[in-house]
N, C-alpha and C positions, 0 to 999 in steps of 0.2 A: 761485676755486671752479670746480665742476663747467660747463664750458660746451657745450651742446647744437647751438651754433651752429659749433661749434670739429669737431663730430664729421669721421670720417673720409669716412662715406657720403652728406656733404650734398652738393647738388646743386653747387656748385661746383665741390668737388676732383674729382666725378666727371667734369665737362665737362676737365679736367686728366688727360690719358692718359698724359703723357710726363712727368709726376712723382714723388718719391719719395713715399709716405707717413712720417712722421716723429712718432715719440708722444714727447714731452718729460715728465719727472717733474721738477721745480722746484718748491719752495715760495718761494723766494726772488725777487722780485719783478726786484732789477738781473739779474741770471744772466738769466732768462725775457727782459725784452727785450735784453739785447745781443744773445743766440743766436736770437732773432727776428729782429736786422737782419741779422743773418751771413746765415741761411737763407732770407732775401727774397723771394730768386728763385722765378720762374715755374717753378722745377725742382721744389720742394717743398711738399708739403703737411703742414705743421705742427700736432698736434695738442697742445694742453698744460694738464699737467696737475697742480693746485698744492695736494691732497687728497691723503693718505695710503689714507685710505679710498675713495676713487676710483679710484687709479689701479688693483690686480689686479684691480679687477672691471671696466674699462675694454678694459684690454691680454685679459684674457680672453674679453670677447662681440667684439673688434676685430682679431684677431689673424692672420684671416687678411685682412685691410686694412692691417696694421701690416708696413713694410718693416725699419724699424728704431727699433731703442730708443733715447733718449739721456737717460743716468741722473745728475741731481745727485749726488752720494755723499757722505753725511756717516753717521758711525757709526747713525746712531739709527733710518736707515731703510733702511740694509742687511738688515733682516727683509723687506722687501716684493721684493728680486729671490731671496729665499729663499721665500718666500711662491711665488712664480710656479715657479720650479723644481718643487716639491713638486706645483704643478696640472699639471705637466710642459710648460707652455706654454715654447720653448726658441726664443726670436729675436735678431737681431744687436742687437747690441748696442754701445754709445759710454758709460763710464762717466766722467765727471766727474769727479775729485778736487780737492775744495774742503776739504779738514779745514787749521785755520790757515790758509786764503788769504780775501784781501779782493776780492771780485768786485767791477771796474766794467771802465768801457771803455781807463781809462787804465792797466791792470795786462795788457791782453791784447797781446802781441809775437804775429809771423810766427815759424813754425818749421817745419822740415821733421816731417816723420811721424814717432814714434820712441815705441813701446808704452812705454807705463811697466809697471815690472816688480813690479804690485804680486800681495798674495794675491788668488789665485779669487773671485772673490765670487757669480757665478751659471753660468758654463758656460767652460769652457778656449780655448772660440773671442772672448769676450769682449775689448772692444778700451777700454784704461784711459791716461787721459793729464791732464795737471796742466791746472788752470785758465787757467793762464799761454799754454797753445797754442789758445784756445779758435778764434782765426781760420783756423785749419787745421783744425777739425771737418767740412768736408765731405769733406776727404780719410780724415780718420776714419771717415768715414762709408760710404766708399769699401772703405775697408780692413775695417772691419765686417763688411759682406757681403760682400767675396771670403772672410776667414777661414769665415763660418758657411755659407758654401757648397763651402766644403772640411773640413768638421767632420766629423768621422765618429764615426758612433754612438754607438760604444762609449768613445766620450772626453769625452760631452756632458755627464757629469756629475763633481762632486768626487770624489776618492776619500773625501773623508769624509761624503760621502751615508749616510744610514743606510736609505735604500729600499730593500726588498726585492729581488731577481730578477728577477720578475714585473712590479710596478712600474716599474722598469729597463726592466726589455724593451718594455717598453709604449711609456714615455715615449722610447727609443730608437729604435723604430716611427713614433712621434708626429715627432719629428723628422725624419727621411727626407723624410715626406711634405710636413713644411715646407718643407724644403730643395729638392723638388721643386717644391711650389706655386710656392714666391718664385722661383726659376729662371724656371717659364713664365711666372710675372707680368711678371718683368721683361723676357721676351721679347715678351710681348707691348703691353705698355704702351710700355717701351721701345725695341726693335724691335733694328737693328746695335747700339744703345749697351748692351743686355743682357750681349755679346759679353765686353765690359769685366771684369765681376766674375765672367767663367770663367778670367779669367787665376788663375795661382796662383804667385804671388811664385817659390815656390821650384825651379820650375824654370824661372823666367827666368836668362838666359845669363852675368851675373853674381856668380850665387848657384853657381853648379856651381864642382865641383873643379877640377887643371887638366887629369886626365883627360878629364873630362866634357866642358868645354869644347873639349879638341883634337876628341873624338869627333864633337861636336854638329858645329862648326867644317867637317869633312872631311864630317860628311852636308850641309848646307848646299850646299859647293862642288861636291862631284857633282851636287846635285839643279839647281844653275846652270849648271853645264855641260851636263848632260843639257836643260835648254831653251837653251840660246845654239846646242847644234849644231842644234838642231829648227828653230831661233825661223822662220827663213826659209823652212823646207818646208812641205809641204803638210800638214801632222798634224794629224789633230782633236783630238788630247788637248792640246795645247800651249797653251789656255786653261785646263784644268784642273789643267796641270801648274805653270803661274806660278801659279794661290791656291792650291794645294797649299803652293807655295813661300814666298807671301807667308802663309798662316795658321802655317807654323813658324816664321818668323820672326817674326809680331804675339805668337802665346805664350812664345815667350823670349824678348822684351822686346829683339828684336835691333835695332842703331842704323841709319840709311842709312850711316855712314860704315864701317859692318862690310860691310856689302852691296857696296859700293863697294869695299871690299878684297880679295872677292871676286872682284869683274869684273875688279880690275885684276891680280890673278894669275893668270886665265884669259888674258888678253891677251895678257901676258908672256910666257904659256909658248907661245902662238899664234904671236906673232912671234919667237919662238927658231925655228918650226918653219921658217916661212915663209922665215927668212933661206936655213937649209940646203938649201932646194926654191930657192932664187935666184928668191924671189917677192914683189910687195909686201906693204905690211903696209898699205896705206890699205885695202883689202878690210874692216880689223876694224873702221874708223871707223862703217862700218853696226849694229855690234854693241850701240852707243850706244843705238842704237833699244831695243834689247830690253832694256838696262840703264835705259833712261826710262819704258820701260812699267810694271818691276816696281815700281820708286822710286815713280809715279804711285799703282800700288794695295797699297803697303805705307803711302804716304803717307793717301791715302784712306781704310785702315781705322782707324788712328789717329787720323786727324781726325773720325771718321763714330761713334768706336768713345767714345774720350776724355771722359769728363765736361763739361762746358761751364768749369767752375769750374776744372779742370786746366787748360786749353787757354790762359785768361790767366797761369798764372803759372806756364809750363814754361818753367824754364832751359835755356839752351841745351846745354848738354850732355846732354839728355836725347835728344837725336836724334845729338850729337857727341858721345860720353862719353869721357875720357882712361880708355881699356885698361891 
């Protein structure tokens, strides 16, 4: 039932700066605690809620305390994230699918992230996955709010909404401002780990054509060049211009070993020059330096930037990835 002790503005979670807020809809008793031990951590603050009748009027006075949603789904209360739509209340969301599964602890495997491709059920930025992946919910949860903070307005609802224009536009207004709110919340609660859910999947350097990637590729290598010939002069922009360097690479999700293929093409083409000038090439060994420096705060905003819950169970080609 309804717990007051559970709310989101008690005095606990608020001594808790650096956590998610987290509203759970579960009637189901094993579901509620396994997803309680998953969510444990000092990272989250877990609100739950095991009332039909509770929870939109809950998620409605909480909403703007509420970072994200995580919804049991079984047909019969699929009216209640329709229910919240209609109040235009529009937040990220972690949908559950439980229809035919048997929730305990010995049915939940490790998986990598991968949307389940079911129908819409409350907004297009919505993030739906089988019970079966339940120990990878924080990365869901990850993925949750980078999607609804790249949701755009006019996409926030069904097309088989039947609300008005007006309504629309409202609740499309309504939205924005959410989208803004949770942004600064999470800046500021947050702080560098905010940084994290402005990535946008799709234009990390993976995800692009192989136009795209030659392009991105050739801006990268100039913008490395243009600090290797500086690194050692006297220039004031040459701290601005390595995070310049290292922020396009933290957003397309670029690896050190691509970074690294970079300097070592630069090199290459350095000591081609140097042979034909009949000059050494130990001169580029100094170059190391500037290739340590970037490594150092490309490595740093990843680790400063990364989830906590990422950070144990990043495979290693996540930094090495086979191209």
């Amino acid at each position: 039932m309804f717990n007051h002790q559970n709310n989101l503005n008690s005095g606990d979670n608020q001594k808790k700066l650096n956590n998610l807020h987290i509203c759970l809809f579960s009637p189901e008793g094993n579901f509620t605690q396994l997803l309680r031990g998953i969510l444990s951590s000092d990272r989250y603050a877990l609100k739950e809620i095991d009332c039909e009748d509770n929870f939109i009027e809950f998620v409605e006075n909480q909403k703007e305390q509420i970072d994200c949603l995580v919804f049991l789904n079984r047909t019969v209360w699929q009216n209640l994230l329709t229910g919240l739509k209609k109040l235009g209340v529009i937040l990220p969301v972690v949908i559950v699918n439980v229809e035919g599964s048997n929730i305990d602890s010995s049915n939940v495997e490790a998986s990598n992230v991968s949307v389940e491709q079911n129908s819409e059920l409350y907004h297009s930025a919505e993030i739906q996955l089988d019970a079966q992946k339940l120990e990878q919910i924080p990365s869901y949860i990850n993925f949750a709010i980078t999607q609804f903070l790249n949701l755009a307005p006019s996409c926030s609802l069904s097309q088989h909404s039947t609300k008005l224009n007006q309504e629309r536009q409202e609740t499309h207004l309504f939205l924005a401002s959410q989208q803004q709110r949770l942004a600064e919340k999470l800046k500021e609660r947050l702080g560098y780990l905010g940084i994290y859910y402005k990535r946008n999947p799709r234009d990390f350097y993976q995800n692009l054509d192989q136009s795209q990637k030659q392009q991105f590729f050739q801006y990268l290598s100039e913008e490395y060049r243009k600090i290797i010939l500086a690194y050692f002069e006297d220039i004031p922009e040459i701290n601005q211009w390595i995070d310049n360097f290292v922020d396009q690479a933290f957003f397309a999700d670029i690896s050190i070993s691509q970074i690294l293929e970079i300097h070592m093409e630069l090199m290459d083409e350095f000591a081609q020059q140097l042979k034909l000038e009949g000059r050494s090439e130990e001169i580029l060994l100094d170059y190391r330096l500037a290739l340590i420096d970037i490594i150092a705060h490309l490595c740093e905003m990843y680790r400063r930037s990364i989830p906590r819950e990422h950070i144990d169970h990043i495979p290693f080609n996540a930094l090495f990835p086979e191209d």
